[in-house]
mmCIF entry with sequence, helices, sheets and N, C-alpha, C, O atoms, coordinates in Angstrom:
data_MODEL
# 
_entry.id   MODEL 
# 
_entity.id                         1 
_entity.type                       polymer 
_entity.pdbx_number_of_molecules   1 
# 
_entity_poly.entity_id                      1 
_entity_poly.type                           'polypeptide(L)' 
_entity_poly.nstd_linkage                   no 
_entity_poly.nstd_monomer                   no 
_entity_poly.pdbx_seq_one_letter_code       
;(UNK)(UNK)(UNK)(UNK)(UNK)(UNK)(UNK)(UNK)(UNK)(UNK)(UNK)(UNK)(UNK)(UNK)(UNK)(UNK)
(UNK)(UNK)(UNK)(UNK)(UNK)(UNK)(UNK)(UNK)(UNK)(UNK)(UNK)(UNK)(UNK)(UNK)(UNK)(UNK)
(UNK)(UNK)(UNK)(UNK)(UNK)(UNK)(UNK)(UNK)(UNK)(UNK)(UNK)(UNK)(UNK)(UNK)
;
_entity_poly.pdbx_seq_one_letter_code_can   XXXXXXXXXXXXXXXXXXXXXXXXXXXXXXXXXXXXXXXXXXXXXX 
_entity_poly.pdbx_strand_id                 A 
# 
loop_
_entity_poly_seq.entity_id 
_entity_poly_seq.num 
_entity_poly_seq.mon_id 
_entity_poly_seq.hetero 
1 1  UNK n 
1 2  UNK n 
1 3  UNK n 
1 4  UNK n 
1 5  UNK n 
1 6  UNK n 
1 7  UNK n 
1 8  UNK n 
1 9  UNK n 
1 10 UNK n 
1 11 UNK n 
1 12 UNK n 
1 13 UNK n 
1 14 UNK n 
1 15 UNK n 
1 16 UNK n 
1 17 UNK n 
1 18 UNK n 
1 19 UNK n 
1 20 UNK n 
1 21 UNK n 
1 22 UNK n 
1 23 UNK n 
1 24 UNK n 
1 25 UNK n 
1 26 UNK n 
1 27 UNK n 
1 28 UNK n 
1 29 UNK n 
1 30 UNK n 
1 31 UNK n 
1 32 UNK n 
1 33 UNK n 
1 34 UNK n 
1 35 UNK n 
1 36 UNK n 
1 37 UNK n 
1 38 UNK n 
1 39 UNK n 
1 40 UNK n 
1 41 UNK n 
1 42 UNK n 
1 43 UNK n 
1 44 UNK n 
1 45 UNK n 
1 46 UNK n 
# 
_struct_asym.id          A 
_struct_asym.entity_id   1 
# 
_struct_conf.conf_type_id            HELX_P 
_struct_conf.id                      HELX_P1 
_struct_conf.pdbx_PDB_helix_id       AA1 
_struct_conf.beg_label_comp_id       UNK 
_struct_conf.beg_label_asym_id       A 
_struct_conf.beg_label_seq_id        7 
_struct_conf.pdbx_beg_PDB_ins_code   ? 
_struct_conf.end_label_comp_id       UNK 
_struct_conf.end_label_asym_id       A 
_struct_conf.end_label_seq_id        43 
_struct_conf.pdbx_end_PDB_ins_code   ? 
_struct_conf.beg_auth_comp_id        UNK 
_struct_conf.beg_auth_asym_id        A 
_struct_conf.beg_auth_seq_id         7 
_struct_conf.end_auth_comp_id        UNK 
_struct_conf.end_auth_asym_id        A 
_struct_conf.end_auth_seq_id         43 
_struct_conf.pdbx_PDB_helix_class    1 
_struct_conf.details                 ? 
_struct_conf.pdbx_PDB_helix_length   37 
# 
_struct_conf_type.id          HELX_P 
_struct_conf_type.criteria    ? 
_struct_conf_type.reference   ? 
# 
loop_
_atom_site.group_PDB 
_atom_site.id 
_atom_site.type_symbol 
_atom_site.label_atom_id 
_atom_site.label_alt_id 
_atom_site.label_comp_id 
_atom_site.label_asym_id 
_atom_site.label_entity_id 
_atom_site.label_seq_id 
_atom_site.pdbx_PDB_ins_code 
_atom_site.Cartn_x 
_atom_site.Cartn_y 
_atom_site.Cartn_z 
_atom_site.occupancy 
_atom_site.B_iso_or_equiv 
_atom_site.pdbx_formal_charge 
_atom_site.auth_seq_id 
_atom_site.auth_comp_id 
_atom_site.auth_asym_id 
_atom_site.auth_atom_id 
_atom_site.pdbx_PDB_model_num 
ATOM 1   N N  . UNK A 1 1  ? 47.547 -159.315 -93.143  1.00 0.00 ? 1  UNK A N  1 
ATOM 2   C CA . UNK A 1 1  ? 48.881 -159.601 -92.646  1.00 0.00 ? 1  UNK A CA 1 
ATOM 3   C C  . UNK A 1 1  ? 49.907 -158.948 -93.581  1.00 0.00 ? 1  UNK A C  1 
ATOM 4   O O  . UNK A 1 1  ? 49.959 -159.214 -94.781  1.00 0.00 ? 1  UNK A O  1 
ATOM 5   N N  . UNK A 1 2  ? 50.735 -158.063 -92.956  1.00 0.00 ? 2  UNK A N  1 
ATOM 6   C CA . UNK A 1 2  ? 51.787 -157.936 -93.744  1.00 0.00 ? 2  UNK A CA 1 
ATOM 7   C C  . UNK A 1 2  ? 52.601 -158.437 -94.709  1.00 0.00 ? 2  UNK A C  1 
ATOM 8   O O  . UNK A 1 2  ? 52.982 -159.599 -94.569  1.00 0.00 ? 2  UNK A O  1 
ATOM 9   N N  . UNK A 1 3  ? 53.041 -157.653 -95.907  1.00 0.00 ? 3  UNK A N  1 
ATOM 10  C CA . UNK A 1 3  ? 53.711 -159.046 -96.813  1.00 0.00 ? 3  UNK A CA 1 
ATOM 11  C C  . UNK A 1 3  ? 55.330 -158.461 -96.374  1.00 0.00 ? 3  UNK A C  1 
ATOM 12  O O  . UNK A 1 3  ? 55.811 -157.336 -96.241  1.00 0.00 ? 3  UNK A O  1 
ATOM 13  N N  . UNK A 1 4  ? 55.820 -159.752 -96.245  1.00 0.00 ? 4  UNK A N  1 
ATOM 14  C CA . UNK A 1 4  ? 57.504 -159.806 -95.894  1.00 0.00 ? 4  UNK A CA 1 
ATOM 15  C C  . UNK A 1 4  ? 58.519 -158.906 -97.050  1.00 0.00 ? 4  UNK A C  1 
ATOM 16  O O  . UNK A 1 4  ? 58.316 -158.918 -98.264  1.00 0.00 ? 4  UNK A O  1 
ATOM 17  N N  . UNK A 1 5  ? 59.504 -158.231 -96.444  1.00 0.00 ? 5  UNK A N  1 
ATOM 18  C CA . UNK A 1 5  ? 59.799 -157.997 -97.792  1.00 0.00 ? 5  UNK A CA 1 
ATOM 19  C C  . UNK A 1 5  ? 61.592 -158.317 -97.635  1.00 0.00 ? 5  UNK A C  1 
ATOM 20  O O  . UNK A 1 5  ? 62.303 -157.948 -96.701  1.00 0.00 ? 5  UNK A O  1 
ATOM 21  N N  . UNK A 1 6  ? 62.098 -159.263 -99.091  1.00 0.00 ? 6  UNK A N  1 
ATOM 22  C CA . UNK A 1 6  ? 63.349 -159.578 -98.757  1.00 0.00 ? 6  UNK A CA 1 
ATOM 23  C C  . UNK A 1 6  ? 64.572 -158.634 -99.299  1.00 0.00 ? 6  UNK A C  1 
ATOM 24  O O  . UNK A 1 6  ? 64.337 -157.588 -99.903  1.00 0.00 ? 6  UNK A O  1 
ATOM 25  N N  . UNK A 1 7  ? 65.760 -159.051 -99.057  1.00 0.00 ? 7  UNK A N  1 
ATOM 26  C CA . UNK A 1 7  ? 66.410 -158.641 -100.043 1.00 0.00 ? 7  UNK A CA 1 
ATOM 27  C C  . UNK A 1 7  ? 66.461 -158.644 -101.056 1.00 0.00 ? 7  UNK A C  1 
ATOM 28  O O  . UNK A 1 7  ? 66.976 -157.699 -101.654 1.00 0.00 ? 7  UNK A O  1 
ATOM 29  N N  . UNK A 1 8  ? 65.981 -159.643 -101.651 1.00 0.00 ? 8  UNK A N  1 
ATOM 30  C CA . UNK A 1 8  ? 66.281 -159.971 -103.217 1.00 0.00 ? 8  UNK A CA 1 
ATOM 31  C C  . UNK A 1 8  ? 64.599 -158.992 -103.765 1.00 0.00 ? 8  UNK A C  1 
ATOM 32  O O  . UNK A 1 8  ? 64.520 -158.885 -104.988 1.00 0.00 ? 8  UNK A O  1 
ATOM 33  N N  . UNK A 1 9  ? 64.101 -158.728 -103.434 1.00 0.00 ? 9  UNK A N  1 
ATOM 34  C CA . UNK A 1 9  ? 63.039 -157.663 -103.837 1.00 0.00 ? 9  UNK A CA 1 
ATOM 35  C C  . UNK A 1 9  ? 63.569 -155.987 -103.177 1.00 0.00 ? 9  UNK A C  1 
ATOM 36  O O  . UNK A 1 9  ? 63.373 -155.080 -103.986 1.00 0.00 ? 9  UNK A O  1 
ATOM 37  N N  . UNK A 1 10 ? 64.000 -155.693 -102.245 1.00 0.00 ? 10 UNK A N  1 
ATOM 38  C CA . UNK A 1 10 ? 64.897 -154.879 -102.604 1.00 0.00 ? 10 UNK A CA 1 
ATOM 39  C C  . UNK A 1 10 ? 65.840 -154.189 -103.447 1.00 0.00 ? 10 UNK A C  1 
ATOM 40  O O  . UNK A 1 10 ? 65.976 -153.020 -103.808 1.00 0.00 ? 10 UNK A O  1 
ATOM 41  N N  . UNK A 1 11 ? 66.611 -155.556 -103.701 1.00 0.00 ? 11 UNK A N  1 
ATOM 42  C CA . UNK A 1 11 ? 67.535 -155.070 -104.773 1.00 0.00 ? 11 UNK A CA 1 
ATOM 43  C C  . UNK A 1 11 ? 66.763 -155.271 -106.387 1.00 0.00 ? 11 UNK A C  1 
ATOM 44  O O  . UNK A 1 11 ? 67.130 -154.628 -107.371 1.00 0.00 ? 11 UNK A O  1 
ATOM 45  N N  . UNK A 1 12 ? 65.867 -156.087 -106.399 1.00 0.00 ? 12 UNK A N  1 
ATOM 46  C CA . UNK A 1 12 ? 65.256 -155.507 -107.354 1.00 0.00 ? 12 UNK A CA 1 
ATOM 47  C C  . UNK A 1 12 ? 64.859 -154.261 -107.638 1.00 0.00 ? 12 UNK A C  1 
ATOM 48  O O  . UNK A 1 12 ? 65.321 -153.678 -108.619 1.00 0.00 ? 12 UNK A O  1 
ATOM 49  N N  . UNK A 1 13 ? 63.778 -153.579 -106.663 1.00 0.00 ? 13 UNK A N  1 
ATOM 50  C CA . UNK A 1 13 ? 63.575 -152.215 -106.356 1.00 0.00 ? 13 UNK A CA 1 
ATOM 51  C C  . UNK A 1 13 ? 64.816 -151.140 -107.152 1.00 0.00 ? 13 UNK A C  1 
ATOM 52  O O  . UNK A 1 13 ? 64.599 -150.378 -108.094 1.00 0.00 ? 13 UNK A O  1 
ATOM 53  N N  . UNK A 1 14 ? 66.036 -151.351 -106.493 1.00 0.00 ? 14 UNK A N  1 
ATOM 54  C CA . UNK A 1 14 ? 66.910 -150.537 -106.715 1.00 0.00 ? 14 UNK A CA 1 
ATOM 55  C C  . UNK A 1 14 ? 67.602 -150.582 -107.983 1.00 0.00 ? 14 UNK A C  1 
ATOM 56  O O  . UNK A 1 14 ? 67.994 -149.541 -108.510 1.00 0.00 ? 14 UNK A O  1 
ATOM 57  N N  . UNK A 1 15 ? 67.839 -152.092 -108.682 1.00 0.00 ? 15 UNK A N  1 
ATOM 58  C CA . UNK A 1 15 ? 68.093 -152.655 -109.827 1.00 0.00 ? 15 UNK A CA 1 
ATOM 59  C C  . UNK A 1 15 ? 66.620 -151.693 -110.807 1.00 0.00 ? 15 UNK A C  1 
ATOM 60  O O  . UNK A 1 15 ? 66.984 -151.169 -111.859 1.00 0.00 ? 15 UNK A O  1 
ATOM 61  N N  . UNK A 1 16 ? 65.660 -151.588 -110.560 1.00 0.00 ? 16 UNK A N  1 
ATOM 62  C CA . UNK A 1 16 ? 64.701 -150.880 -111.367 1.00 0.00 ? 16 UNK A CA 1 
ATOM 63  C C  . UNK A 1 16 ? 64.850 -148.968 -111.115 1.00 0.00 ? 16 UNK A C  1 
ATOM 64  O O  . UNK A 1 16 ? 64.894 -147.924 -111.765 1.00 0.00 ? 16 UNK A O  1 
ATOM 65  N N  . UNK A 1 17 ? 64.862 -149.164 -110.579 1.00 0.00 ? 17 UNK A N  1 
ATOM 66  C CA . UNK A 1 17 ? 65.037 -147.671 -110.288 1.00 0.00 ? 17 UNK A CA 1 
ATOM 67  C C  . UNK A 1 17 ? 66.464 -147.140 -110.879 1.00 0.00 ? 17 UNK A C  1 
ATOM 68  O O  . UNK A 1 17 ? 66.568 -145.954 -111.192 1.00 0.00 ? 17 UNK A O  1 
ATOM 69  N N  . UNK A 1 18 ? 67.507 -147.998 -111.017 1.00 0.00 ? 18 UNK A N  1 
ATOM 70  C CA . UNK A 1 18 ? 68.960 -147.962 -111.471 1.00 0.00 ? 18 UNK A CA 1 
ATOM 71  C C  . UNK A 1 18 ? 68.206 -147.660 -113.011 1.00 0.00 ? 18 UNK A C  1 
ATOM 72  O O  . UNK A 1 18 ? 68.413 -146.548 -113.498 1.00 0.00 ? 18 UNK A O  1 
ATOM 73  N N  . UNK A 1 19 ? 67.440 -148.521 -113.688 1.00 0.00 ? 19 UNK A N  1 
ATOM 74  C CA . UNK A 1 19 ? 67.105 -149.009 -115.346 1.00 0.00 ? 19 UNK A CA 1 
ATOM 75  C C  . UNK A 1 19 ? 66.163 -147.744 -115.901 1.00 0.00 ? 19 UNK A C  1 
ATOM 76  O O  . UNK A 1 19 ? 66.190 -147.412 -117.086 1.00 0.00 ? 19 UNK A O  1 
ATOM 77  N N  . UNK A 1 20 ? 65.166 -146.951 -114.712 1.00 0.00 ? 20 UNK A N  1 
ATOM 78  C CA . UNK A 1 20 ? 64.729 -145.667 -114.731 1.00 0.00 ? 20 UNK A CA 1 
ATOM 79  C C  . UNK A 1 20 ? 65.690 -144.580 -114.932 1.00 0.00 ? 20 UNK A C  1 
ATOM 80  O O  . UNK A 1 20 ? 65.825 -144.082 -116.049 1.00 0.00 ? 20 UNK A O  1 
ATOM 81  N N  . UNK A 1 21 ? 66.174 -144.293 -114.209 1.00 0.00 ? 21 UNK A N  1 
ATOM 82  C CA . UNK A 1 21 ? 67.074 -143.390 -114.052 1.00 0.00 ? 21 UNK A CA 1 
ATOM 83  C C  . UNK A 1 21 ? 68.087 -143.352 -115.318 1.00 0.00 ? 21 UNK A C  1 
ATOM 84  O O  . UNK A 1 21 ? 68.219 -142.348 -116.018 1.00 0.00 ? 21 UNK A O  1 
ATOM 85  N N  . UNK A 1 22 ? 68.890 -144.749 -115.559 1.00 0.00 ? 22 UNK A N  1 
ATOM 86  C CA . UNK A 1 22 ? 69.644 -144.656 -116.802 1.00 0.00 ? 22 UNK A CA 1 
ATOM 87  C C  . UNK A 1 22 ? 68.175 -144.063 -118.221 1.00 0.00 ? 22 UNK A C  1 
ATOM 88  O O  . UNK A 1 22 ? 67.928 -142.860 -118.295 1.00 0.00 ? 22 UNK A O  1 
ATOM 89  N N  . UNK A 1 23 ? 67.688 -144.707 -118.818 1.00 0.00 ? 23 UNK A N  1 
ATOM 90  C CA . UNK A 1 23 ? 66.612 -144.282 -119.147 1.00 0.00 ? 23 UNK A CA 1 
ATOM 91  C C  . UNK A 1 23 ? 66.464 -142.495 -119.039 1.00 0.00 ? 23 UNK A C  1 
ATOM 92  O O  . UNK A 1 23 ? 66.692 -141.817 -120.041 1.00 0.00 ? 23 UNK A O  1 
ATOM 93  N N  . UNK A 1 24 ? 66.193 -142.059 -118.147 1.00 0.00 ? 24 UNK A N  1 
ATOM 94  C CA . UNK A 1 24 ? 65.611 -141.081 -118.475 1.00 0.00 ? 24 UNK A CA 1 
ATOM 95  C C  . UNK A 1 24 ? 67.085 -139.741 -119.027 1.00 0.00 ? 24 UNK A C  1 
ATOM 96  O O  . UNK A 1 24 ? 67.159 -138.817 -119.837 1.00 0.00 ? 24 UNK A O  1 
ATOM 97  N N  . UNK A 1 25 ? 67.979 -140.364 -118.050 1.00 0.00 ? 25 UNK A N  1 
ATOM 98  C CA . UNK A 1 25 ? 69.058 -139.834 -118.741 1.00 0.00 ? 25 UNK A CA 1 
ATOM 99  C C  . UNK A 1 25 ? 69.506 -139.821 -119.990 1.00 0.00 ? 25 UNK A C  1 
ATOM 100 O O  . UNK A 1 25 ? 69.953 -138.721 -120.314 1.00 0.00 ? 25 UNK A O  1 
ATOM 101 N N  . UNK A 1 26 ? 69.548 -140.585 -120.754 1.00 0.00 ? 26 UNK A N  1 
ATOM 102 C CA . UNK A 1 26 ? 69.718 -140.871 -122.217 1.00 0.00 ? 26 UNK A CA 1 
ATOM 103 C C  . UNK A 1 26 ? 68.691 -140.191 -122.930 1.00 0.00 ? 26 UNK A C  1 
ATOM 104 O O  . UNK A 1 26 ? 69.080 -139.510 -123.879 1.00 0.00 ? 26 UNK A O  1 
ATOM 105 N N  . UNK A 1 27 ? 67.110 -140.223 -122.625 1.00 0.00 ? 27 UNK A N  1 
ATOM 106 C CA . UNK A 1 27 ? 66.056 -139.769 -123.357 1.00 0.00 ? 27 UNK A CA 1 
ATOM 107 C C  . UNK A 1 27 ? 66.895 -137.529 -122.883 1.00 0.00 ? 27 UNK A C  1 
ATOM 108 O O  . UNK A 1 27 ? 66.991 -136.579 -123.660 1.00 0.00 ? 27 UNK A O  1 
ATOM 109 N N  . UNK A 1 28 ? 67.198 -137.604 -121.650 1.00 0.00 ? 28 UNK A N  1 
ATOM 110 C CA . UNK A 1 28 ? 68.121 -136.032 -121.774 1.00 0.00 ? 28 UNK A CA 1 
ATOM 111 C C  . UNK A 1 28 ? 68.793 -135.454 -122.668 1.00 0.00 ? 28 UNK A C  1 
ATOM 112 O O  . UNK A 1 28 ? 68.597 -134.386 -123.248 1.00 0.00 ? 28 UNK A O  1 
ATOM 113 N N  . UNK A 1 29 ? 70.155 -136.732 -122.818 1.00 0.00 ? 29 UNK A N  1 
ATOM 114 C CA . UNK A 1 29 ? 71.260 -136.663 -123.755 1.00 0.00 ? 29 UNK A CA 1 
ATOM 115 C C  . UNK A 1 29 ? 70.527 -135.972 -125.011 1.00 0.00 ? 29 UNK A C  1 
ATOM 116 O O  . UNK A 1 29 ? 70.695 -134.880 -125.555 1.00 0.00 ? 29 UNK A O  1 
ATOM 117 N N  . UNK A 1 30 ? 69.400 -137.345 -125.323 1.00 0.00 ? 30 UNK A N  1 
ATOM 118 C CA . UNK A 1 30 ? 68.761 -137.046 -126.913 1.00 0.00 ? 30 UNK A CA 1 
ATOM 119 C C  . UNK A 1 30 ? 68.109 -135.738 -126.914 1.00 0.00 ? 30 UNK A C  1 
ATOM 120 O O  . UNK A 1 30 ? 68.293 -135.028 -127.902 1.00 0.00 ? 30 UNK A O  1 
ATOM 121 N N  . UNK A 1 31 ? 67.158 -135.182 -125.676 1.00 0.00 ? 31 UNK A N  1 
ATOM 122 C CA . UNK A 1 31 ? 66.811 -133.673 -126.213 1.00 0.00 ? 31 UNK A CA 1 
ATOM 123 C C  . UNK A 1 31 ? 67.725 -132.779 -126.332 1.00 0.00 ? 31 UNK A C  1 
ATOM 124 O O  . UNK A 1 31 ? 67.692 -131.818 -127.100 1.00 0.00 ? 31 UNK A O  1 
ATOM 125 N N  . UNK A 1 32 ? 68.601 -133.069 -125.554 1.00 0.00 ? 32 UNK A N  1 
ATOM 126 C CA . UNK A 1 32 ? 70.170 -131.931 -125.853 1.00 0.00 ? 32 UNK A CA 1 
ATOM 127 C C  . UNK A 1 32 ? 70.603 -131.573 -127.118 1.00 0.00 ? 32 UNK A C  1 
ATOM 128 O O  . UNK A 1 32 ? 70.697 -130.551 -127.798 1.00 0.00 ? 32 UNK A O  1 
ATOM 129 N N  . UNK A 1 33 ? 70.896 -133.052 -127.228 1.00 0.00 ? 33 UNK A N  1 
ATOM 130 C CA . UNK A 1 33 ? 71.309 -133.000 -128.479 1.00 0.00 ? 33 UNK A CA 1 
ATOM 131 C C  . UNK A 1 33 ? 70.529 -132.280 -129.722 1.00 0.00 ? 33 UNK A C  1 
ATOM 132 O O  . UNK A 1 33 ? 71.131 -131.623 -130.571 1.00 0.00 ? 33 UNK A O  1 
ATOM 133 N N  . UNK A 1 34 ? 69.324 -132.454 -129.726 1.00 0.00 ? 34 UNK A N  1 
ATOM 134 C CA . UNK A 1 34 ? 68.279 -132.040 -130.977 1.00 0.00 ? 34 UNK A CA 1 
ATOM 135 C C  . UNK A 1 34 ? 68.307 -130.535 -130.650 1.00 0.00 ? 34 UNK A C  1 
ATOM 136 O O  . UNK A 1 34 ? 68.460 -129.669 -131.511 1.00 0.00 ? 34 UNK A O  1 
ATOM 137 N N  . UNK A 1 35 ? 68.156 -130.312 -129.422 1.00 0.00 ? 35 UNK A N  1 
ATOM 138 C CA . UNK A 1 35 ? 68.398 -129.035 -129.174 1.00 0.00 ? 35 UNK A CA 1 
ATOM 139 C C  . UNK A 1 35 ? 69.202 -128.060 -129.438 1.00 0.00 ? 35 UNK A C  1 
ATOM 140 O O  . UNK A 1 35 ? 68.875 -126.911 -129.732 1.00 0.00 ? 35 UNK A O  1 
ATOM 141 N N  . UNK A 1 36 ? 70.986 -128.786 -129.271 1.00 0.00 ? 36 UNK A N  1 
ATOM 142 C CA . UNK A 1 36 ? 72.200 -128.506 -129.874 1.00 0.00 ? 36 UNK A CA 1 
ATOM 143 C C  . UNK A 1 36 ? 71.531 -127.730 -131.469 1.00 0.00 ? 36 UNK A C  1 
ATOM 144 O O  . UNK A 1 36 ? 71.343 -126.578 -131.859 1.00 0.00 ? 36 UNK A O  1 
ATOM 145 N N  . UNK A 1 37 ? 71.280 -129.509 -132.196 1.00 0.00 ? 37 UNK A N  1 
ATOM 146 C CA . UNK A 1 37 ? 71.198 -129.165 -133.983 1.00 0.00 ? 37 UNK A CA 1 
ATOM 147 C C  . UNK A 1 37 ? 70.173 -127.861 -134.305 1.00 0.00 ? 37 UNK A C  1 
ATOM 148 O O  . UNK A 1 37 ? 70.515 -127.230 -135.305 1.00 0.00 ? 37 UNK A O  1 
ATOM 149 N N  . UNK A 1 38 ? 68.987 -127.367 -133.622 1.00 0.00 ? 38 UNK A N  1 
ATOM 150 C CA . UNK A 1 38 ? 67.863 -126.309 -133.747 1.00 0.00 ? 38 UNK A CA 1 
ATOM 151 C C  . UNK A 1 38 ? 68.642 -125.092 -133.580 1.00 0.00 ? 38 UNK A C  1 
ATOM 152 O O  . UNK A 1 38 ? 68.576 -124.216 -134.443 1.00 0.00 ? 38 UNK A O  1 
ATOM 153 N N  . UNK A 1 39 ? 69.451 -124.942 -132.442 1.00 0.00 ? 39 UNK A N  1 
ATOM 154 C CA . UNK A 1 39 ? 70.440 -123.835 -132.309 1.00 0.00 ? 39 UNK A CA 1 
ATOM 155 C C  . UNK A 1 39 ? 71.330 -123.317 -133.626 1.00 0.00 ? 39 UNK A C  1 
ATOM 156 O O  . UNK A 1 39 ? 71.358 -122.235 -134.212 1.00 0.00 ? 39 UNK A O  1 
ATOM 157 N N  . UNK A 1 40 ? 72.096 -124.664 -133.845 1.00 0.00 ? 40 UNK A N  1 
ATOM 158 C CA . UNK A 1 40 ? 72.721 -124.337 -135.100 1.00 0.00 ? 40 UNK A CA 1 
ATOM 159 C C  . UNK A 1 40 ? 72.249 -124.320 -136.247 1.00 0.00 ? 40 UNK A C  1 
ATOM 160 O O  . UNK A 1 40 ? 72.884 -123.748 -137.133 1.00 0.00 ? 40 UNK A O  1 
ATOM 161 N N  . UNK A 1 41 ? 71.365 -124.764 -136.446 1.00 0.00 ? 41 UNK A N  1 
ATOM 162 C CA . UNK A 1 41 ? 70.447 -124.557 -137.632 1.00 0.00 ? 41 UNK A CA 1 
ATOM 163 C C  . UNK A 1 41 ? 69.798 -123.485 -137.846 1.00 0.00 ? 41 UNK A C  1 
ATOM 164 O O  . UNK A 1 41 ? 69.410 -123.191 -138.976 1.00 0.00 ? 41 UNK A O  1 
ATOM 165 N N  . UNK A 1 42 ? 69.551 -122.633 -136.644 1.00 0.00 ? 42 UNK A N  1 
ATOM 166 C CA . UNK A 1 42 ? 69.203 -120.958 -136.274 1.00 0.00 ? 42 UNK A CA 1 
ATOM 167 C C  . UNK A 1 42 ? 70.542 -120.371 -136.457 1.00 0.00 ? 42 UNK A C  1 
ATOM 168 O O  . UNK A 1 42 ? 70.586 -119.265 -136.995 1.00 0.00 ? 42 UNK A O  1 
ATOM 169 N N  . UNK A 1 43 ? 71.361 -120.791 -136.188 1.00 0.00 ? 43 UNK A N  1 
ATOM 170 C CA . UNK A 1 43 ? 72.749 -120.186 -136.427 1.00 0.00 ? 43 UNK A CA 1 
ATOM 171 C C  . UNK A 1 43 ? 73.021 -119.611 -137.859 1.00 0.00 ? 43 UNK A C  1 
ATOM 172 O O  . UNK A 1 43 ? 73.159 -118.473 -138.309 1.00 0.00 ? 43 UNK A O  1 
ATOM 173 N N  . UNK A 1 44 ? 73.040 -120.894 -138.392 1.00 0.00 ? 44 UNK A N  1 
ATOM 174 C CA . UNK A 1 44 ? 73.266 -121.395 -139.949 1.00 0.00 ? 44 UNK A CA 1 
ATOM 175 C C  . UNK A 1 44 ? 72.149 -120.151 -140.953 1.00 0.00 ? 44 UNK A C  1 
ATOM 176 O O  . UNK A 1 44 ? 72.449 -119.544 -141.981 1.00 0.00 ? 44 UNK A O  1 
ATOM 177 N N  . UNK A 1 45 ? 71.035 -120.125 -140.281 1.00 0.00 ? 45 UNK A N  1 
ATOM 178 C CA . UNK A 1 45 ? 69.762 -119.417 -140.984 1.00 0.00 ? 45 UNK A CA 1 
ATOM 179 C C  . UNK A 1 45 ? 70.355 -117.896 -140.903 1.00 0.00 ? 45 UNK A C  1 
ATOM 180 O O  . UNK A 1 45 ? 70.025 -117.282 -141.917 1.00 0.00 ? 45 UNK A O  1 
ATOM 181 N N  . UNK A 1 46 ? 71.079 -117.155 -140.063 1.00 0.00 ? 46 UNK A N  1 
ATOM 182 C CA . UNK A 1 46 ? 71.284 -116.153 -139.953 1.00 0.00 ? 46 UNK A CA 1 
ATOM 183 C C  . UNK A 1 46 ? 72.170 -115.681 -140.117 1.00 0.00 ? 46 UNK A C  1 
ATOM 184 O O  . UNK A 1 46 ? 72.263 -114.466 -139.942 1.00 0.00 ? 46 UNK A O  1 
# 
């Protein structure tokens, strides 16, 4: 039998997927960033 599915597990769904998404964005920010400092630190070397 099918399992029911409500709203409030919905918006969980989306509430998690919201907590992913922030998440993976930030773990972005941080390679940018390190990425940024390697650049200039190649900069700096030359």
């Amino acid at each position: 039998m099918p399992q029911t599915v409500t709203i409030e597990d919905v918006w969980g769904m989306f509430q998690e997927t919201s907590r992913q998404f922030q998440e993976m964005v930030r773990e972005d920010r941080e390679r940018r960033a390190e990425t940024d400092r390697k650049f200039q630190d190649t900069d700096r070397k030359f």
